[in-house]
VOGU-3710 file (C-alpha; in Angstrom, 3 decimals, decimal comma):
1> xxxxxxxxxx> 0,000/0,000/0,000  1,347/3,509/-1,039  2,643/5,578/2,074  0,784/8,826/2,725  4,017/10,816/2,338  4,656/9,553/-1,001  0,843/10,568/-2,805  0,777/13,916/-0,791  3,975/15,250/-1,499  4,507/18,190/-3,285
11> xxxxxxxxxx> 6,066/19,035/-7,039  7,290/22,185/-7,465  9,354/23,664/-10,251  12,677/23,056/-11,343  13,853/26,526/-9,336  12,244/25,922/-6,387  13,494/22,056/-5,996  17,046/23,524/-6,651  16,665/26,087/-3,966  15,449/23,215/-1,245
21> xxxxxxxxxx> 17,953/20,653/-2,888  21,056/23,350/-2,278  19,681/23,921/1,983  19,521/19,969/2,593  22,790/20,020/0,458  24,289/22,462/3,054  22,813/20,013/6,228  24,177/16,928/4,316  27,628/18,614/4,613  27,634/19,601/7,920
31> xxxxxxxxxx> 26,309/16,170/9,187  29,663/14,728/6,896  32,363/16,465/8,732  30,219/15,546/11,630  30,731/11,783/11,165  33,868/12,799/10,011  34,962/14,200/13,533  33,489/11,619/15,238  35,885/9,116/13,785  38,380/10,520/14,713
41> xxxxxxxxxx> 37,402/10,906/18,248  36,733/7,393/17,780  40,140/6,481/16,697  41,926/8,402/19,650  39,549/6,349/22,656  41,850/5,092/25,070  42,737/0,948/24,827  42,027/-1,812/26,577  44,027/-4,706/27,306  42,559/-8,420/26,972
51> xxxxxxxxxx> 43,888/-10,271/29,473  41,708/-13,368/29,584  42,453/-16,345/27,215  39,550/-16,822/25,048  39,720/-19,927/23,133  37,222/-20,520/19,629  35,896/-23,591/17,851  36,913/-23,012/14,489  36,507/-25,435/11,285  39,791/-25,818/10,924
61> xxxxxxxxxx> 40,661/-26,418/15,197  40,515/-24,433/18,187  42,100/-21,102/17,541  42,897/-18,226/20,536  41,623/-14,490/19,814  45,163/-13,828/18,778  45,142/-15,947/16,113  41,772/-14,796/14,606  44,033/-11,797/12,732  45,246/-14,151/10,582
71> xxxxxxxxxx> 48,534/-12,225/10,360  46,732/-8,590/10,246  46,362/-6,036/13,045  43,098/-5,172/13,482  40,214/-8,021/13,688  36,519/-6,440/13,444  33,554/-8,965/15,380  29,927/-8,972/14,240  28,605/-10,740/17,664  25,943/-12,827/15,703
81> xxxxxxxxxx> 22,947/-13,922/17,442  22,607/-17,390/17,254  22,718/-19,563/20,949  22,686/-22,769/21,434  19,680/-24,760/20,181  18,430/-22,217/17,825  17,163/-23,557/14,847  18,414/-20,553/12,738  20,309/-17,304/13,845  18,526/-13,522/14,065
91> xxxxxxxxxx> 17,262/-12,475/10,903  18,506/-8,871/11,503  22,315/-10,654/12,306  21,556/-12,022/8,759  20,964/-8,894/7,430  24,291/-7,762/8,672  26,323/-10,783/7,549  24,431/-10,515/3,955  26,638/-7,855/3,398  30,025/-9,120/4,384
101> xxxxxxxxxx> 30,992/-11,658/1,782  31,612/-8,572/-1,060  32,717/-6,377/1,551  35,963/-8,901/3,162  38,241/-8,290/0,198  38,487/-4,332/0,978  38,592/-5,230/4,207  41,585/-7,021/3,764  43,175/-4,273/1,830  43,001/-2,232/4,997
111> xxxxxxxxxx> 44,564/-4,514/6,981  40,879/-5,590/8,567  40,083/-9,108/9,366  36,187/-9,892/9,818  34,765/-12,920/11,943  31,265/-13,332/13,483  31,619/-15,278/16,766  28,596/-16,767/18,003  27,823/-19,069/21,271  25,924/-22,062/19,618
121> xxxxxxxxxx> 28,144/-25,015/18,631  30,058/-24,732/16,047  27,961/-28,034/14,234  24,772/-25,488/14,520  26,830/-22,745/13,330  27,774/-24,632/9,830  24,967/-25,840/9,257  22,985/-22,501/9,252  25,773/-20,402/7,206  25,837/-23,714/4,692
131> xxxxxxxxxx> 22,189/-22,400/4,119  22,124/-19,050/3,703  25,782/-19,575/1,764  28,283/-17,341/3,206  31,790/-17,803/3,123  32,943/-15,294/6,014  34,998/-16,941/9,250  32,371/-17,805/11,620  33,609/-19,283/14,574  31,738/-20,623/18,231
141> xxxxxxxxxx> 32,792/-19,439/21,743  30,258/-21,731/22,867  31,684/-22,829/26,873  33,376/-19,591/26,588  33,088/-16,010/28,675  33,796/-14,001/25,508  30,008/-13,227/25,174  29,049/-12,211/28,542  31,969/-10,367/28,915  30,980/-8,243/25,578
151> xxxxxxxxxx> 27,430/-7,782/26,852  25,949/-10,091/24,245  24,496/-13,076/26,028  22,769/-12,777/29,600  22,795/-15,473/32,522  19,387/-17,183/33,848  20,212/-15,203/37,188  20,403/-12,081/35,177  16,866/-13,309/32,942  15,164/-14,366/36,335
161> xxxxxxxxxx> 16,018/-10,539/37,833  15,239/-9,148/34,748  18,160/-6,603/34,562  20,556/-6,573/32,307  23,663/-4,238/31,205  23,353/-3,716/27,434  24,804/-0,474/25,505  26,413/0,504/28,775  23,669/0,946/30,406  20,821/-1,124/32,575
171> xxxxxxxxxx> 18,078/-2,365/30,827  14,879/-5,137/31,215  16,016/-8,577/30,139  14,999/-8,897/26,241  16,561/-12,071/25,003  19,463/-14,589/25,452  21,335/-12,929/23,263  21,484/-9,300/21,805  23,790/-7,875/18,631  26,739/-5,718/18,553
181> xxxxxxxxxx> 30,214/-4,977/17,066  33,678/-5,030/18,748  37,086/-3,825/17,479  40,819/-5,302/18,515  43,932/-4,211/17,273  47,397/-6,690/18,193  50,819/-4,406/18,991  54,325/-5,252/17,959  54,193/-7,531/21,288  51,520/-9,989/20,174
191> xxxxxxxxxx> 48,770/-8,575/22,651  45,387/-8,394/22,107  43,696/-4,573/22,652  40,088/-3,947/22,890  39,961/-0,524/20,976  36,002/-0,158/20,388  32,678/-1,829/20,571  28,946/-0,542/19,705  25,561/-1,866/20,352  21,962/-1,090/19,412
201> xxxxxxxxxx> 21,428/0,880/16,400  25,433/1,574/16,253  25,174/-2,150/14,462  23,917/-0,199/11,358  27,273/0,711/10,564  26,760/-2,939/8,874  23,452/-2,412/7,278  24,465/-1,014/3,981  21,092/-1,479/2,876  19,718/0,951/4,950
211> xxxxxxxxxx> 22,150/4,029/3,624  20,639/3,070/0,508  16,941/3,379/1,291  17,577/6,632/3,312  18,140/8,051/-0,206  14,789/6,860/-1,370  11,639/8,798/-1,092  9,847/6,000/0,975  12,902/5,698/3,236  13,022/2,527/5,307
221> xxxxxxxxxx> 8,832/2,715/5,429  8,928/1,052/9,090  6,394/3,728/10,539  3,512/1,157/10,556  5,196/-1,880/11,866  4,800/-3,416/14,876  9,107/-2,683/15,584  11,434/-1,111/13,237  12,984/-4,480/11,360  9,666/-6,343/11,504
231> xxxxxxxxxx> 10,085/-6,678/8,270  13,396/-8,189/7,476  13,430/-12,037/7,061  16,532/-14,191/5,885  17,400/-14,107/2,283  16,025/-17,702/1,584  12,546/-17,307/3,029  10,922/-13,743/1,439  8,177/-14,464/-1,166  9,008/-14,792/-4,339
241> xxxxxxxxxx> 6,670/-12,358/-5,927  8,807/-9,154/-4,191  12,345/-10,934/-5,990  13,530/-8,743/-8,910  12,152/-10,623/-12,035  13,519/-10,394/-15,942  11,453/-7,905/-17,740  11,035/-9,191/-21,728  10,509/-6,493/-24,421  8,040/-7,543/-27,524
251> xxxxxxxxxx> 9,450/-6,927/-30,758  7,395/-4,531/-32,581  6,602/-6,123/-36,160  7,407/-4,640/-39,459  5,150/-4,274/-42,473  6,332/-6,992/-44,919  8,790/-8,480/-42,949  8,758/-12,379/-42,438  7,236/-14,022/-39,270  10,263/-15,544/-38,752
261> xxxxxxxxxx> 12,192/-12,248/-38,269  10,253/-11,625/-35,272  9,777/-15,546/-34,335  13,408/-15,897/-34,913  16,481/-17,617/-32,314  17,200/-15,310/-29,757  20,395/-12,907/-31,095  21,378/-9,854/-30,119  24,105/-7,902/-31,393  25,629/-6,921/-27,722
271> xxxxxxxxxx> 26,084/-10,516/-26,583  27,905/-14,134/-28,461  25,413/-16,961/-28,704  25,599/-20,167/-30,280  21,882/-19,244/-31,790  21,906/-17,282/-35,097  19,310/-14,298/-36,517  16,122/-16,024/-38,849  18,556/-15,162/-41,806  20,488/-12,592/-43,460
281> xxxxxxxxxx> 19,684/-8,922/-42,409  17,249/-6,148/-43,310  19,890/-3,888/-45,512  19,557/-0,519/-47,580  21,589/-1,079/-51,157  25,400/-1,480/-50,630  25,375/-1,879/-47,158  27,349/-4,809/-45,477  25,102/-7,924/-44,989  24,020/-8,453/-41,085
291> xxxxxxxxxx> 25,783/-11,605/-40,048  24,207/-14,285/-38,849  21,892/-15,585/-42,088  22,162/-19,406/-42,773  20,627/-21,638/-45,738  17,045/-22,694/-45,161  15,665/-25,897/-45,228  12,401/-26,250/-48,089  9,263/-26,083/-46,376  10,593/-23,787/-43,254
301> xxxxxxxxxx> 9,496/-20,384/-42,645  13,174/-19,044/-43,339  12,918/-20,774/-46,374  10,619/-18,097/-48,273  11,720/-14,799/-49,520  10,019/-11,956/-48,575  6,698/-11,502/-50,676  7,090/-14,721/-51,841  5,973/-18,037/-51,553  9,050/-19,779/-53,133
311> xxxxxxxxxx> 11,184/-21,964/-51,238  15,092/-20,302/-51,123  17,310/-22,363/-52,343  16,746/-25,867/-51,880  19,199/-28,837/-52,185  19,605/-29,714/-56,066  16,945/-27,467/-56,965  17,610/-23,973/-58,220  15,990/-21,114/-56,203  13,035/-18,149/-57,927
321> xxxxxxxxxx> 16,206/-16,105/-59,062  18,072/-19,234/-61,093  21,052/-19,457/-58,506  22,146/-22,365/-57,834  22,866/-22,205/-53,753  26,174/-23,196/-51,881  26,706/-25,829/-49,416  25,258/-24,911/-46,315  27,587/-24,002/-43,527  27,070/-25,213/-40,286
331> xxxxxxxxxx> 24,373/-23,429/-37,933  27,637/-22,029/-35,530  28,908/-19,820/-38,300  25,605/-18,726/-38,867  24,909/-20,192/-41,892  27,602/-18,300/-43,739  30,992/-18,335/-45,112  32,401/-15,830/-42,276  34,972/-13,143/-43,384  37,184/-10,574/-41,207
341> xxxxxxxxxx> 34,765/-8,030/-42,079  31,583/-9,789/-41,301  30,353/-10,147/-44,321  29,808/-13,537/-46,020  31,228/-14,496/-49,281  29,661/-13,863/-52,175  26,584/-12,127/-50,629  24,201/-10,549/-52,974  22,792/-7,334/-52,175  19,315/-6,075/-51,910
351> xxxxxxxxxx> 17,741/-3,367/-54,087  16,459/-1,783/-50,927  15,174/-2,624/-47,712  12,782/-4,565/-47,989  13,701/-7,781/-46,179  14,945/-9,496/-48,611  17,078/-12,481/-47,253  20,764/-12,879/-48,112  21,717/-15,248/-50,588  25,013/-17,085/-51,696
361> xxxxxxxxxx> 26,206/-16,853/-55,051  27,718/-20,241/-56,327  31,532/-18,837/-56,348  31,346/-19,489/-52,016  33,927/-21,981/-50,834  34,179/-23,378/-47,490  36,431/-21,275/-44,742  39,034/-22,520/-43,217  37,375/-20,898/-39,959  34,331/-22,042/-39,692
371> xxxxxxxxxx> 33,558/-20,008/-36,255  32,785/-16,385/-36,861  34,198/-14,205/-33,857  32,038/-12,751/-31,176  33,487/-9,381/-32,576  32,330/-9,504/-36,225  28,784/-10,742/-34,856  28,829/-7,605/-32,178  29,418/-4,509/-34,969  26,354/-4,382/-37,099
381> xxxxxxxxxx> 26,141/-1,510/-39,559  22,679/-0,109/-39,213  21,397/1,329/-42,284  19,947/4,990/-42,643  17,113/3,578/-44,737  16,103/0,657/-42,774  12,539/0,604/-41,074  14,390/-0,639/-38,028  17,399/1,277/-38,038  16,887/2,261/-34,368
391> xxxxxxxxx> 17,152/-1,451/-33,339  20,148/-2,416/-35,547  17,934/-4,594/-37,566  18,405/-7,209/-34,607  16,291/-10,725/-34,154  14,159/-12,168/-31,836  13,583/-11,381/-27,790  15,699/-8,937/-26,883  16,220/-8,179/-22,779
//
């Protein structure tokens, strides 16, 4: 259902929307050297030493936090929710993590390692992310304190009391297990420095999404729901109707043109296939034939010339003109003798346009190449005269 803000707004002209454009402009630059500050504040937060030895289920062993750098200084920690038991982790974790997989090789660049540590077993833990298809390091501290230290997973005592530290600060009990982010960084030394860590809606530093539809004029459209990310569900289990779907143009028809020009293999002149055009090419007089024609077998819809009811060219019988066609090359090539320039061999040319197909004289010979290139098929000269000039005189479906 539309949102109210979306059929009410208001259109102005081009001079007003400018003027309003240029004042948000001006508040979009001062929030920018906002963040900007920030960061660096960030960066200059006093560190803390990790002194406890926390120990990880890992697929390939048990690995310490030092050695979750992998041989970089600064590891970054998605603190997925997923305990132990759960049949599947958070959806909103999984709308963090969705992100990370096309994100890690940057990462790496700046000397970043990622891993999402959760407390389920580390059997529970593959066999959700073999699901949903990640490749990230995901790794248990299941029998561990790492995640009550951090201030993502709460005791029964603290459930049964209903108090709980979260975001630095008390709060009711809301779950076993709550999301955030922590930084480390490892000195010359080998040790282990807690340097950062956010919770609440400081985890949308992750949802890259969400920058994205704060551009949009419907924003994140969460007004109505029942809590913010009500809405978000794991990739595998939204309905299929809201997935993007392929959108197929119809060719327009052209007077006089054969059905099979429009009923023709799929071909377009931007990508290689193995399938060629319905035959030759719509050309104006002296223009260079469009590749992709091949011989037509007698009783087939390529097989009749445009305005005519003749078969073209049929094995030991002469075609309507009295040429006597060459042997037909295979269907790869196109059904032509291909040439460097495109053009097949001894291609007669049409009076006009008027969608005529192409046909071999009796002077073709076989090539010794009998694969046209995906570049002579891409450049198709598209003649001022033709009706369809302003497709490129290209066959069939086009995306």
């Amino acid at each position: 259902m539309p949102s109210s803000n979306v059929i009410d707004h208001p259109v102005v002209s081009n001079q007003q929307w400018l003027d309003a454009r240029k004042q948000l402009l001006a508040r979009e630059r001062e929030l920018t050297h906002l963040h900007d500050q920030i960061a660096r504040e960030r960066r200059a937060l006093p560190w803390q030493a990790i002194d406890k030895d926390y120990v990880f289920e890992t697929p390939q062993g048990r690995r310490t936090l030092a050695q979750l750098f992998e041989g970089r200084r600064q590891l970054l920690v998605q603190h997925f929710m997923l305990g132990p038991g759960w049949e599947a982790g958070c959806p909103s974790c999984s709308f963090m993590a969705d992100h990370v997989d096309g994100m890690n090789v940057h990462l790496a660049q700046r000397d970043v390692t990622y891993v999402a540590v959760s407390r389920a077993p580390l059997a529970e833990i593959e066999r959700f992310r073999r699901r949903m298809g990640w490749q990230f390091n995901w790794v248990s501290s299941f029998g561990t304190d790492f995640n009550f230290d951090f201030q993502v997973s709460f005791t029964p005592d603290e459930k049964s009391r209903n108090e709980v530290v979260y975001n630095y600060a008390p709060g009711p009990f809301r779950s076993e297990e709550l999301p955030g982010i922590s930084v480390f960084i490892q000195d010359d030394a080998g040790r282990v420095l807690h340097t950062y860590s956010t919770y609440g809606r400081g985890v949308e530093a992750m949802m890259g999404a969400y920058v994205l539809m704060d551009l949009t004029p419907k924003g994140r459209d969460e007004d109505d729901l029942s809590f913010p990310m009500a809405w978000i569900r794991h990739h595998d289990r939204y309905e299929a109707t809201t997935a993007p779907r392929k959108i197929w143009r119809k060719r327009r028809s052209v007077p006089g043109a054969p059905t099979s020009c429009s009923a023709g293999g799929l071909w377009s002149s931007s990508r290689s296939s193995t399938r060629s055009p319905a035959a030759g090419g719509c050309r104006s007089s002296g223009s260079p034939a469009s590749p992709g024609g091949r011989q037509a077998s007698p009783g087939s819809r390529l097989g009749r010339s445009a305005g005519s009811g003749s078969p073209v060219g049929t094995s030991g019988r002469p075609s309507p003109t009295g040429q006597r066609p060459s042997r037909r090359w295979p269907e790869a090539t196109g059904g032509r003798r291909p040439t460097p320039s495109g053009r097949s061999a001894g291609a007669t040319t049409a009076p006009s346009c008027s969608r005529s197909w192409t046909r071999r004289t009796r002077s073709s010979k076989r090539s010794r190449s009998p694969v046209r290139s995906a570049r002579s098929r891409s450049h198709v000269a598209r003649p001022s005269g033709c009706a369809r000039a302003d497709t490129g005189c290209r066959r069939g479906r086009e995306r």
